[in-house]
N, C-alpha and C positions, 0 to 999 in steps of 0.2 A: 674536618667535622665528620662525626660520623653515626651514622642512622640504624639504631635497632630494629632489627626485621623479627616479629616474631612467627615464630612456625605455629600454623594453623591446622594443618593436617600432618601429622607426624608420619604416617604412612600414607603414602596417595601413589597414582598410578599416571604418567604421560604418555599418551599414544600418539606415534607419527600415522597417520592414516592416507594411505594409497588406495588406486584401482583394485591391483590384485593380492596386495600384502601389508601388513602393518607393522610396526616393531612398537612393542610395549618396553616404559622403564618403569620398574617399581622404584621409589625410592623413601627408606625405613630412615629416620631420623630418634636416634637413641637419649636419653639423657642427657648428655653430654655435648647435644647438639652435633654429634657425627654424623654421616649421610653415609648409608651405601646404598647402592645403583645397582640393581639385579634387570637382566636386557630378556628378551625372549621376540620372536618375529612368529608370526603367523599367518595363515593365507587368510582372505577376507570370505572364504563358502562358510556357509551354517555349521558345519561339524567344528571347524576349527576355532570361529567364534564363540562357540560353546566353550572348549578348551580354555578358551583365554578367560572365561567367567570365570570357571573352574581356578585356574592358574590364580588370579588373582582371590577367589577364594580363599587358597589353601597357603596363602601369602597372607590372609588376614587384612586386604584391602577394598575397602569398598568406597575410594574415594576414588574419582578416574577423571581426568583432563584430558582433552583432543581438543585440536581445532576444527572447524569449519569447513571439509576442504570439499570441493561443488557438491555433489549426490553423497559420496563416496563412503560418509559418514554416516550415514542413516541405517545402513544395515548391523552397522556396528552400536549404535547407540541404542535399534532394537532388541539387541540379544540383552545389554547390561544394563539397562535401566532397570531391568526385571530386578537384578540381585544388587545395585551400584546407585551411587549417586554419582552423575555422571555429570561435569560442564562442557558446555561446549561452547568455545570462544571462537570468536574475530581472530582471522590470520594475525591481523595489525598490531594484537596485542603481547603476540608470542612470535615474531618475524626475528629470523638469523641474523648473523651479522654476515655481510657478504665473504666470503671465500672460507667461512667457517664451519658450514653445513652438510652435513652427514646424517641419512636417518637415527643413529643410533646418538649423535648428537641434539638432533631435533626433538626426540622423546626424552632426552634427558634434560634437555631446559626447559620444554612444558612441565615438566616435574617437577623443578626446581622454582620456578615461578608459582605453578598452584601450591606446592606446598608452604607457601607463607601468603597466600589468599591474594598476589597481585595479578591476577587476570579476571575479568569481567566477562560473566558467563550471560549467555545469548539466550532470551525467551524460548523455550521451549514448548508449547500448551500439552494439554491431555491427548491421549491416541481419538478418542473421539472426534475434537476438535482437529488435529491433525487431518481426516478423512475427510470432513468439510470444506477446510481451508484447501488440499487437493481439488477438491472437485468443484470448489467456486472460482480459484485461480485455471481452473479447467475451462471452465463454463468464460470466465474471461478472454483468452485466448482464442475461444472459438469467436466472440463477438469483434474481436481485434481480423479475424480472418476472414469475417462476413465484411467488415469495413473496407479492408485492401480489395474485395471485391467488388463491390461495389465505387471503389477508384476505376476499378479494371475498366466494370460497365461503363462509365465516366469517358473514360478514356474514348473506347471504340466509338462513343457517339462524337465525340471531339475530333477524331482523325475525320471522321465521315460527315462535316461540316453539319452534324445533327446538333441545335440548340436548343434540346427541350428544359436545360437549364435555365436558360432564359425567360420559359412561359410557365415550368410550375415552381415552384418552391421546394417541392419534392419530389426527385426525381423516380424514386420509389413510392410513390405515394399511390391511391387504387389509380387515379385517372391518367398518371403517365404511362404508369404500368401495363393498362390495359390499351393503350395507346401505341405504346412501343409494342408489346406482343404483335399487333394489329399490323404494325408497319413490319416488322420482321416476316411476317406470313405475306404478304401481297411484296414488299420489297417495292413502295410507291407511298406516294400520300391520295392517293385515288381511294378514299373509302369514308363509310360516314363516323365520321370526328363525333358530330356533336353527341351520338347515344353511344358514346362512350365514356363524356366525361362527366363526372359527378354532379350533382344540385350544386354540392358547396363551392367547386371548382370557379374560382375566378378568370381562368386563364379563357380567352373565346376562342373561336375557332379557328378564323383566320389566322391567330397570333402562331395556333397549333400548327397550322399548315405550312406556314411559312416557315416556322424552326424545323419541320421536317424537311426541306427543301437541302437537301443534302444524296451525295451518292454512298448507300451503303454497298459494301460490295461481298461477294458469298463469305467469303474468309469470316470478313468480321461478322456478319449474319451469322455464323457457325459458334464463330465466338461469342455470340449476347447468350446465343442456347446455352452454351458451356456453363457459363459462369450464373446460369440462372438456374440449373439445375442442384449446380453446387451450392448456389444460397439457400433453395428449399431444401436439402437436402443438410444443409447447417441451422436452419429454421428448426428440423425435425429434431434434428441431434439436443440443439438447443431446450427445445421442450422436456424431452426424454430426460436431459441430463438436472433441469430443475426440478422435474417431479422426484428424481430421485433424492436432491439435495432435500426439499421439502422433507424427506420422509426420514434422513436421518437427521435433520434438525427438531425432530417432536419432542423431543426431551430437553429442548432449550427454549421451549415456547413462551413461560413465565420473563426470561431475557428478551426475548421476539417481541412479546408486546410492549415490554416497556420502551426499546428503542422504536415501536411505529409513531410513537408520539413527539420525537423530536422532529423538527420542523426538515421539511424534502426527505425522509424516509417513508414511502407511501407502500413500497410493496414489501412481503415476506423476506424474500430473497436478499432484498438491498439491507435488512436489517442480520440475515445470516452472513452476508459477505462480512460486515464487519467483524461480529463474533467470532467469524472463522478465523480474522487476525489476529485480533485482541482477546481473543477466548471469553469466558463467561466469568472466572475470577479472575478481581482488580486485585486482590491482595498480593499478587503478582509484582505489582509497579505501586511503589510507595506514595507517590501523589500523582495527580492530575497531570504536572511539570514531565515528570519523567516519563510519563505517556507519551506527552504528544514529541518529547525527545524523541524517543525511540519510534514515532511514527514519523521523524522526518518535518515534523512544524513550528521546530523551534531554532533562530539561527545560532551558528556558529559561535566559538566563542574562540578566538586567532588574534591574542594578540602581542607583540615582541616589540620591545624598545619601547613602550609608552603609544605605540602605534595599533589601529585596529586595522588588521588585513582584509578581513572580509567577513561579514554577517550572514552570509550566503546561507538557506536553507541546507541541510544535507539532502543525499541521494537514499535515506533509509525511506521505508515504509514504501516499494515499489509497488505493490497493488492496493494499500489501504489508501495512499497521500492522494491520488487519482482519482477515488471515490469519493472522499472526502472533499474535494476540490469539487467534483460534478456538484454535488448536494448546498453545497457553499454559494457556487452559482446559482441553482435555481432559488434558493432562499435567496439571495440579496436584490434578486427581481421582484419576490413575490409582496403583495403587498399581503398576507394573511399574518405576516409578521413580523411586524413594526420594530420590534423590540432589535429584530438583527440586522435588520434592509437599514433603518436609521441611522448604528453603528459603521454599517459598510460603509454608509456614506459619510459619515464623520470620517474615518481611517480612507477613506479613499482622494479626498479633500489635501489630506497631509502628505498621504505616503504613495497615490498613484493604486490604482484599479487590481492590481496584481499582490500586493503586499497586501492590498484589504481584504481579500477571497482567501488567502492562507491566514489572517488570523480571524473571519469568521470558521473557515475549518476547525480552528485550532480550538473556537469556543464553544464549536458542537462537540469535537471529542471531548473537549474538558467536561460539558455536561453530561456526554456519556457517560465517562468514567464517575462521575456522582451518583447517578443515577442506577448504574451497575453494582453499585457500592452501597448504598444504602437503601435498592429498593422502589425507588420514585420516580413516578411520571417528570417528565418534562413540565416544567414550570417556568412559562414565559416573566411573573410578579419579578423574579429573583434578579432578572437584569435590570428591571423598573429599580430595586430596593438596590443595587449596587452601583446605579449611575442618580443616585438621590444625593443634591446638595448636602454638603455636611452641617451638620446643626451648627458649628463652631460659626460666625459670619467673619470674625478674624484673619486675614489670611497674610503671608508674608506675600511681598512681590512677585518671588519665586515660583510659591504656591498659588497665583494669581494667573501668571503666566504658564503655568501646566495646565490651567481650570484651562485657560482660553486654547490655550491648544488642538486640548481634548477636545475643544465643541467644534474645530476645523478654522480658530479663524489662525491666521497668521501675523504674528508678530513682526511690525517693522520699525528699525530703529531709527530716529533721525538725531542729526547731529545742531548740538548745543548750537543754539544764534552767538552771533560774535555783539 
Protein backbone atom coordinates (compact mmCIF):
# COMPACT_ATOMS: atom_id res chain seq x y z
CA UNK A 1 0.00 0.00 0.00
CA UNK A 2 1.22 3.17 -0.63
CA UNK A 3 0.73 6.79 0.69
CA UNK A 4 0.78 10.11 -1.24
CA UNK A 5 2.82 12.73 0.63
CA UNK A 6 2.19 15.87 -0.72
CA UNK A 7 5.02 18.69 -0.81
CA UNK A 8 3.92 21.72 1.12
CA UNK A 9 6.86 23.89 1.06
CA UNK A 10 8.75 23.31 -2.11
CA UNK A 11 11.64 25.22 -0.88
CA UNK A 12 12.08 25.10 3.03
CA UNK A 13 15.04 25.30 5.12
CA UNK A 14 16.37 22.42 8.09
CA UNK A 15 18.56 23.56 10.89
CA UNK A 16 20.51 21.26 13.06
CA UNK A 17 20.98 23.70 15.98
CA UNK A 18 24.17 23.44 18.50
CA UNK A 19 25.88 25.62 21.30
CA UNK A 20 28.41 26.90 19.07
CA UNK A 21 27.40 25.97 15.36
CA UNK A 22 24.63 25.07 13.30
CA UNK A 23 24.43 23.43 9.78
CA UNK A 24 21.56 24.56 7.54
CA UNK A 25 19.90 22.35 4.57
CA UNK A 26 18.11 24.02 2.07
CA UNK A 27 16.07 21.73 0.36
CA UNK A 28 14.37 23.05 -3.36
CA UNK A 29 11.77 20.51 -4.61
CA UNK A 30 11.24 21.20 -8.62
CA UNK A 31 8.39 20.10 -10.74
CA UNK A 32 9.14 16.96 -11.18
CA UNK A 33 9.15 16.29 -7.47
CA UNK A 34 13.20 16.24 -7.53
CA UNK A 35 14.78 17.34 -4.19
CA UNK A 36 18.26 18.95 -4.06
CA UNK A 37 19.99 19.49 -0.56
CA UNK A 38 22.29 22.65 -0.72
CA UNK A 39 24.43 22.18 3.20
CA UNK A 40 26.05 25.36 4.60
CA UNK A 41 27.37 25.40 8.58
CA UNK A 42 27.69 28.49 10.53
CA UNK A 43 28.74 29.65 13.93
CA UNK A 44 25.85 30.60 16.24
CA UNK A 45 27.36 34.80 17.10
CA UNK A 46 25.08 37.66 15.74
CA UNK A 47 27.26 38.44 12.56
CA UNK A 48 27.11 35.02 11.30
CA UNK A 49 23.31 34.55 12.11
CA UNK A 50 22.72 37.44 10.00
CA UNK A 51 24.63 35.56 7.08
CA UNK A 52 22.47 32.65 7.36
CA UNK A 53 19.27 35.09 6.87
CA UNK A 54 20.88 36.50 4.19
CA UNK A 55 22.05 32.86 2.66
CA UNK A 56 18.66 31.72 2.88
CA UNK A 57 17.45 34.88 1.30
CA UNK A 58 19.40 34.85 -1.67
CA UNK A 59 18.17 30.93 -1.89
CA UNK A 60 14.62 32.35 -2.11
CA UNK A 61 13.66 30.60 1.24
CA UNK A 62 11.66 31.73 3.79
CA UNK A 63 10.41 28.66 5.20
CA UNK A 64 12.84 27.37 8.16
CA UNK A 65 12.43 24.19 10.42
CA UNK A 66 14.73 23.51 13.76
CA UNK A 67 14.12 21.80 16.51
CA UNK A 68 13.80 22.56 20.11
CA UNK A 69 17.14 21.99 21.48
CA UNK A 70 17.50 23.58 25.39
CA UNK A 71 18.30 27.60 25.24
CA UNK A 72 20.30 27.13 22.05
CA UNK A 73 17.53 27.96 19.66
CA UNK A 74 16.52 31.18 20.68
CA UNK A 75 19.13 33.36 19.42
CA UNK A 76 18.69 31.80 16.25
CA UNK A 77 14.91 32.07 15.94
CA UNK A 78 15.71 35.75 16.99
CA UNK A 79 17.61 36.85 14.07
CA UNK A 80 14.97 34.84 11.34
CA UNK A 81 11.77 35.35 12.52
CA UNK A 82 12.43 38.99 11.32
CA UNK A 83 12.66 37.93 7.53
CA UNK A 84 11.34 33.75 7.97
CA UNK A 85 8.70 31.87 9.01
CA UNK A 86 10.19 29.87 11.30
CA UNK A 87 8.80 26.36 13.14
CA UNK A 88 10.06 25.12 15.70
CA UNK A 89 9.40 21.51 16.82
CA UNK A 90 9.60 18.82 19.54
CA UNK A 91 12.88 16.78 19.34
CA UNK A 92 10.34 13.73 19.46
CA UNK A 93 8.92 14.61 16.37
CA UNK A 94 12.10 14.86 14.10
CA UNK A 95 14.46 12.16 16.46
CA UNK A 96 17.12 9.95 14.22
CA UNK A 97 17.24 6.66 13.90
CA UNK A 98 19.99 5.32 16.05
CA UNK A 99 23.60 4.74 14.51
CA UNK A 100 22.30 6.95 11.60
CA UNK A 101 23.06 10.51 12.72
CA UNK A 102 25.26 13.04 11.51
CA UNK A 103 24.64 16.86 11.75
CA UNK A 104 24.52 17.19 8.04
CA UNK A 105 22.11 14.19 8.19
CA UNK A 106 20.09 15.72 10.79
CA UNK A 107 19.21 19.00 8.83
CA UNK A 108 18.57 17.12 6.05
CA UNK A 109 15.72 15.08 7.52
CA UNK A 110 14.20 18.16 9.39
CA UNK A 111 13.93 19.18 5.82
CA UNK A 112 12.59 16.51 4.51
CA UNK A 113 9.85 16.11 7.08
CA UNK A 114 8.76 19.88 6.96
CA UNK A 115 8.85 20.01 3.58
CA UNK A 116 5.61 17.98 3.14
CA UNK A 117 4.18 19.70 6.45
CA UNK A 118 4.83 16.38 8.94
CA UNK A 119 6.22 17.95 11.97
CA UNK A 120 4.07 19.99 14.48
CA UNK A 121 5.37 23.32 15.25
CA UNK A 122 5.58 24.52 19.04
CA UNK A 123 3.66 27.64 20.44
CA UNK A 124 5.54 30.37 20.06
CA UNK A 125 3.85 33.91 21.49
CA UNK A 126 4.71 37.53 20.44
CA UNK A 127 8.39 39.12 21.70
CA UNK A 128 6.14 41.00 24.07
CA UNK A 129 4.75 38.23 25.63
CA UNK A 130 7.91 36.33 25.42
CA UNK A 131 9.51 39.09 28.21
CA UNK A 132 6.61 38.54 30.48
CA UNK A 133 6.48 34.97 30.43
CA UNK A 134 10.64 35.44 31.26
CA UNK A 135 10.13 37.45 34.07
CA UNK A 136 7.00 35.64 35.63
CA UNK A 137 8.66 32.17 35.25
CA UNK A 138 11.54 34.45 37.01
CA UNK A 139 9.41 35.83 39.63
CA UNK A 140 8.41 31.92 40.18
CA UNK A 141 11.64 30.59 40.72
CA UNK A 142 12.53 33.12 43.21
CA UNK A 143 9.20 31.99 45.26
CA UNK A 144 10.32 28.24 44.75
CA UNK A 145 13.78 29.49 46.57
CA UNK A 146 12.09 31.53 49.36
CA UNK A 147 10.12 27.95 50.04
CA UNK A 148 13.50 25.68 50.10
CA UNK A 149 14.21 28.37 52.57
CA UNK A 150 12.08 28.39 54.60
CA UNK A 151 12.41 24.17 54.78
CA UNK A 152 16.09 25.25 55.79
CA UNK A 153 14.53 27.48 58.61
CA UNK A 154 12.41 24.34 59.39
CA UNK A 155 15.01 22.27 59.58
CA UNK A 156 17.58 24.25 62.23
CA UNK A 157 14.40 24.53 64.57
CA UNK A 158 13.93 20.52 64.24
CA UNK A 159 17.70 19.56 64.89
CA UNK A 160 17.55 22.15 68.03
CA UNK A 161 14.44 20.21 69.59
CA UNK A 162 12.47 23.81 68.79
CA UNK A 163 8.73 22.96 68.20
CA UNK A 164 7.15 26.20 67.23
CA UNK A 165 5.50 24.10 64.54
CA UNK A 166 3.52 22.71 67.01
CA UNK A 167 2.01 26.06 68.74
CA UNK A 168 1.62 28.23 65.48
CA UNK A 169 0.20 27.34 62.34
CA UNK A 170 2.57 29.54 60.71
CA UNK A 171 5.76 29.33 61.22
CA UNK A 172 6.34 32.62 59.47
CA UNK A 173 3.58 34.23 60.60
CA UNK A 174 4.06 38.03 62.71
CA UNK A 175 3.84 36.22 66.17
CA UNK A 176 6.49 33.31 65.50
CA UNK A 177 8.51 35.54 63.79
CA UNK A 178 8.71 37.86 66.20
CA UNK A 179 9.09 35.23 68.63
CA UNK A 180 11.88 33.47 67.17
CA UNK A 181 13.77 36.79 66.43
CA UNK A 182 13.45 37.15 70.29
CA UNK A 183 14.82 33.78 71.19
CA UNK A 184 17.82 34.00 68.54
CA UNK A 185 18.96 37.46 70.41
CA UNK A 186 18.77 36.27 74.30
CA UNK A 187 19.51 32.40 72.94
CA UNK A 188 16.82 31.25 76.26
CA UNK A 189 13.12 31.34 76.54
CA UNK A 190 13.60 33.80 79.58
CA UNK A 191 11.78 36.73 77.94
CA UNK A 192 8.27 38.23 77.91
CA UNK A 193 6.28 35.90 75.21
CA UNK A 194 3.05 37.25 75.87
CA UNK A 195 3.76 41.12 74.23
CA UNK A 196 4.94 39.56 71.49
CA UNK A 197 2.13 37.59 70.28
CA UNK A 198 -0.62 38.86 68.32
CA UNK A 199 -4.59 39.66 69.66
CA UNK A 200 -5.46 36.96 67.04
CA UNK A 201 -2.75 34.47 67.95
CA UNK A 202 -4.34 31.34 69.50
CA UNK A 203 -1.22 29.78 70.50
CA UNK A 204 -0.80 30.86 74.88
CA UNK A 205 2.11 31.19 76.36
CA UNK A 206 3.13 28.42 78.10
CA UNK A 207 2.34 26.33 74.93
CA UNK A 208 5.22 28.97 73.36
CA UNK A 209 7.46 28.32 76.10
CA UNK A 210 7.58 24.94 76.29
CA UNK A 211 8.14 24.38 72.34
CA UNK A 212 10.97 26.72 72.88
CA UNK A 213 12.50 24.43 75.41
CA UNK A 214 14.96 23.25 73.04
CA UNK A 215 19.11 23.85 72.83
CA UNK A 216 20.00 26.09 70.01
CA UNK A 217 23.39 26.27 69.46
CA UNK A 218 25.79 29.36 67.79
CA UNK A 219 26.08 27.51 64.44
CA UNK A 220 22.53 27.23 63.99
CA UNK A 221 21.81 30.72 65.52
CA UNK A 222 24.17 31.95 62.75
CA UNK A 223 22.28 30.03 60.34
CA UNK A 224 18.38 31.31 61.20
CA UNK A 225 20.38 35.05 60.51
CA UNK A 226 21.60 33.59 57.18
CA UNK A 227 18.63 32.46 55.77
CA UNK A 228 16.53 35.32 57.15
CA UNK A 229 18.36 37.78 55.59
CA UNK A 230 18.21 35.88 52.25
CA UNK A 231 14.27 35.80 52.57
CA UNK A 232 14.06 39.63 53.06
CA UNK A 233 16.32 40.08 50.76
CA UNK A 234 14.02 37.66 48.09
CA UNK A 235 11.08 39.46 49.66
CA UNK A 236 12.69 42.76 48.13
CA UNK A 237 13.74 41.25 44.89
CA UNK A 238 10.34 39.73 44.78
CA UNK A 239 8.55 43.20 45.02
CA UNK A 240 10.88 45.02 42.52
CA UNK A 241 10.60 42.11 40.14
CA UNK A 242 6.41 42.47 40.21
CA UNK A 243 6.19 46.12 39.85
CA UNK A 244 8.30 45.67 36.90
CA UNK A 245 5.99 42.80 35.40
CA UNK A 246 3.02 45.12 36.42
CA UNK A 247 4.39 47.73 34.09
CA UNK A 248 5.09 45.80 31.13
CA UNK A 249 1.86 44.07 31.34
CA UNK A 250 -0.19 47.86 30.79
CA UNK A 251 -0.97 47.04 27.24
CA UNK A 252 -2.85 43.79 28.22
CA UNK A 253 -4.97 45.34 30.72
CA UNK A 254 -8.42 44.86 28.63
CA UNK A 255 -7.12 40.66 29.00
CA UNK A 256 -6.06 41.53 32.79
CA UNK A 257 -9.50 42.46 33.68
CA UNK A 258 -11.27 40.04 31.99
CA UNK A 259 -9.44 37.07 33.64
CA UNK A 260 -9.77 38.87 37.36
CA UNK A 261 -13.19 37.66 37.09
CA UNK A 262 -12.82 33.96 36.97
CA UNK A 263 -13.26 32.45 40.10
CA UNK A 264 -9.45 32.36 42.52
CA UNK A 265 -7.80 34.92 40.13
CA UNK A 266 -7.91 37.72 42.77
CA UNK A 267 -4.54 39.55 42.14
CA UNK A 268 -3.06 41.29 38.74
CA UNK A 269 -0.19 39.32 38.56
CA UNK A 270 -1.85 35.80 38.97
CA UNK A 271 -3.99 36.95 35.99
CA UNK A 272 -0.53 38.06 33.95
CA UNK A 273 1.16 34.79 34.81
CA UNK A 274 -1.37 33.10 32.78
CA UNK A 275 -1.19 35.44 29.63
CA UNK A 276 2.40 35.27 29.91
CA UNK A 277 1.68 31.33 28.87
CA UNK A 278 -1.09 31.31 26.92
CA UNK A 279 -0.54 34.80 25.32
CA UNK A 280 -3.45 37.20 24.59
CA UNK A 281 -4.46 35.58 21.13
CA UNK A 282 -6.56 32.24 21.25
CA UNK A 283 -6.58 32.19 17.57
CA UNK A 284 -3.57 30.46 18.24
CA UNK A 285 -5.11 27.16 19.41
CA UNK A 286 -8.15 26.09 17.39
CA UNK A 287 -10.50 25.10 20.37
CA UNK A 288 -10.64 25.06 23.93
CA UNK A 289 -9.60 20.98 23.69
CA UNK A 290 -6.31 21.69 22.21
CA UNK A 291 -5.60 24.33 25.02
CA UNK A 292 -5.73 22.60 27.62
CA UNK A 293 -3.74 19.62 25.54
CA UNK A 294 -1.07 21.62 25.13
CA UNK A 295 -1.26 22.97 28.86
CA UNK A 296 -0.94 19.40 30.10
CA UNK A 297 -4.90 18.82 31.27
CA UNK A 298 -6.07 16.45 29.07
CA UNK A 299 -5.00 12.50 29.28
CA UNK A 300 -3.22 10.44 27.21
CA UNK A 301 -4.27 8.87 24.53
CA UNK A 302 -1.84 5.04 24.46
CA UNK A 303 -3.54 2.66 23.14
CA UNK A 304 -2.18 -0.95 21.23
CA UNK A 305 -3.84 -4.21 20.93
CA UNK A 306 -7.40 -3.14 21.77
CA UNK A 307 -5.69 -2.33 25.23
CA UNK A 308 -5.42 1.28 27.11
CA UNK A 309 -1.98 1.73 28.70
CA UNK A 310 -2.31 4.70 30.54
CA UNK A 311 -4.63 7.99 30.68
CA UNK A 312 -1.89 9.53 32.64
CA UNK A 313 -1.89 13.49 32.29
CA UNK A 314 1.33 14.49 30.39
CA UNK A 315 4.32 16.40 31.75
CA UNK A 316 3.54 19.57 29.35
CA UNK A 317 2.48 23.15 30.70
CA UNK A 318 5.49 23.10 33.55
CA UNK A 319 4.65 26.51 34.93
CA UNK A 320 0.89 27.06 33.67
CA UNK A 321 -0.39 23.11 35.03
CA UNK A 322 0.87 24.42 38.78
CA UNK A 323 -0.99 27.53 38.76
CA UNK A 324 -3.84 26.28 37.46
CA UNK A 325 -3.88 23.41 39.91
CA UNK A 326 -3.29 26.16 42.97
CA UNK A 327 -6.59 28.21 41.79
CA UNK A 328 -8.52 24.85 41.25
CA UNK A 329 -7.83 24.19 44.84
CA UNK A 330 -8.88 27.20 46.34
CA UNK A 331 -12.13 27.36 44.16
CA UNK A 332 -13.27 23.81 45.06
CA UNK A 333 -13.04 24.99 48.90
CA UNK A 334 -14.72 28.19 48.43
CA UNK A 335 -18.17 28.30 48.82
CA UNK A 336 -18.43 31.87 46.68
CA UNK A 337 -18.91 29.27 44.01
CA UNK A 338 -21.16 26.82 43.92
CA UNK A 339 -21.37 26.25 40.36
CA UNK A 340 -17.52 24.67 40.61
CA UNK A 341 -17.12 23.53 44.43
CA UNK A 342 -20.61 21.18 43.43
CA UNK A 343 -18.87 19.86 40.37
CA UNK A 344 -15.69 19.00 42.33
CA UNK A 345 -17.60 17.29 44.33
CA UNK A 346 -19.62 15.24 41.89
CA UNK A 347 -15.97 14.20 39.97
CA UNK A 348 -14.45 13.66 43.30
CA UNK A 349 -17.14 11.07 44.45
CA UNK A 350 -16.28 8.92 41.16
CA UNK A 351 -12.89 9.59 40.37
CA UNK A 352 -10.92 10.42 43.88
CA UNK A 353 -9.89 14.17 45.07
CA UNK A 354 -6.87 14.43 42.54
CA UNK A 355 -8.56 13.78 39.14
CA UNK A 356 -11.36 16.28 40.18
CA UNK A 357 -8.89 19.45 40.93
CA UNK A 358 -7.28 18.81 37.13
CA UNK A 359 -10.63 18.79 35.64
CA UNK A 360 -11.90 21.82 37.49
CA UNK A 361 -8.40 23.40 36.16
CA UNK A 362 -9.09 22.09 32.95
CA UNK A 363 -12.75 23.92 33.22
CA UNK A 364 -11.34 27.34 34.24
CA UNK A 365 -8.73 27.29 31.22
CA UNK A 366 -11.59 26.09 29.09
CA UNK A 367 -13.45 29.26 30.27
CA UNK A 368 -10.53 31.26 29.87
CA UNK A 369 -9.93 30.45 26.45
CA UNK A 370 -13.83 31.66 25.61
CA UNK A 371 -13.59 34.39 27.28
CA UNK A 372 -10.24 35.55 25.66
CA UNK A 373 -11.93 34.69 22.43
CA UNK A 374 -14.90 36.37 22.43
CA UNK A 375 -14.38 39.17 24.84
CA UNK A 376 -16.51 38.13 28.11
CA UNK A 377 -16.67 38.19 31.64
CA UNK A 378 -16.75 35.10 33.38
CA UNK A 379 -20.21 33.81 33.52
CA UNK A 380 -20.94 31.43 36.48
CA UNK A 381 -25.33 31.01 34.43
CA UNK A 382 -23.39 28.93 31.71
CA UNK A 383 -22.55 25.94 33.83
CA UNK A 384 -26.26 26.19 35.56
CA UNK A 385 -27.52 26.02 31.64
CA UNK A 386 -25.00 23.10 30.68
CA UNK A 387 -25.75 20.82 33.70
CA UNK A 388 -29.68 21.53 33.01
CA UNK A 389 -31.82 18.22 32.60
CA UNK A 390 -32.62 17.78 28.95
CA UNK A 391 -36.04 18.58 27.98
CA UNK A 392 -36.24 15.11 26.19
CA UNK A 393 -37.62 13.03 29.74
CA UNK A 394 -37.05 9.74 27.25
CA UNK A 395 -33.78 8.27 28.13
CA UNK A 396 -32.23 4.90 26.94
CA UNK A 397 -30.72 2.77 29.95
CA UNK A 398 -27.40 3.69 28.91
CA UNK A 399 -28.32 7.27 28.97
CA UNK A 400 -29.93 6.74 32.38
CA UNK A 401 -26.99 5.30 33.82
CA UNK A 402 -24.48 8.31 32.58
CA UNK A 403 -27.29 10.72 34.12
CA UNK A 404 -26.55 8.80 37.48
CA UNK A 405 -23.10 8.76 37.27
CA UNK A 406 -22.59 12.20 36.48
CA UNK A 407 -24.56 13.12 39.75
CA UNK A 408 -21.76 10.59 41.91
CA UNK A 409 -23.93 7.97 42.58
CA UNK A 410 -22.57 4.47 41.72
CA UNK A 411 -23.95 1.75 39.94
CA UNK A 412 -24.15 -1.70 41.44
CA UNK A 413 -25.07 -4.77 39.70
CA UNK A 414 -26.78 -7.62 41.20
CA UNK A 415 -27.20 -10.94 39.97
CA UNK A 416 -30.58 -12.39 38.64
CA UNK A 417 -32.56 -14.61 41.70
CA UNK A 418 -32.44 -18.20 40.72
Amino acid sequence: MSFAVNIVYPVCCGIDVHKKFLVACIATTDKRNETTHLFKRFSTFSGDLRRLAEWLASNNCKDVCMESTGKYWIPVFNILEKTCNVCLTHPKYVKAIKGKKTDKKDAKRIAELFKCDLVRSSFIPPPEIRELRDLCRYYTKLTYVTTSEKNRSQNCLTVCNIKLDDVFSDVFGVSAVRVLERFIEVRSSDFDIASLLDKHCRASVDDVKSALDGELTFAQAEKLKFIRQHMDGLEKLKAELESLILKLAENFQPQIDLLLTVPGISTPLTAIRILAEIGADMSVFETAKQLCSWAGLTPQNNDSGGKRKTTRISRAGAYLKPLLIQIALAVSASKKHPELKEKYQAIKKRRGGKKATIAIARKLLTAIWHMLSNGEFYNAQLYYKADKAPANRVLTPEQAFALLRNKGYQIVETEPAA
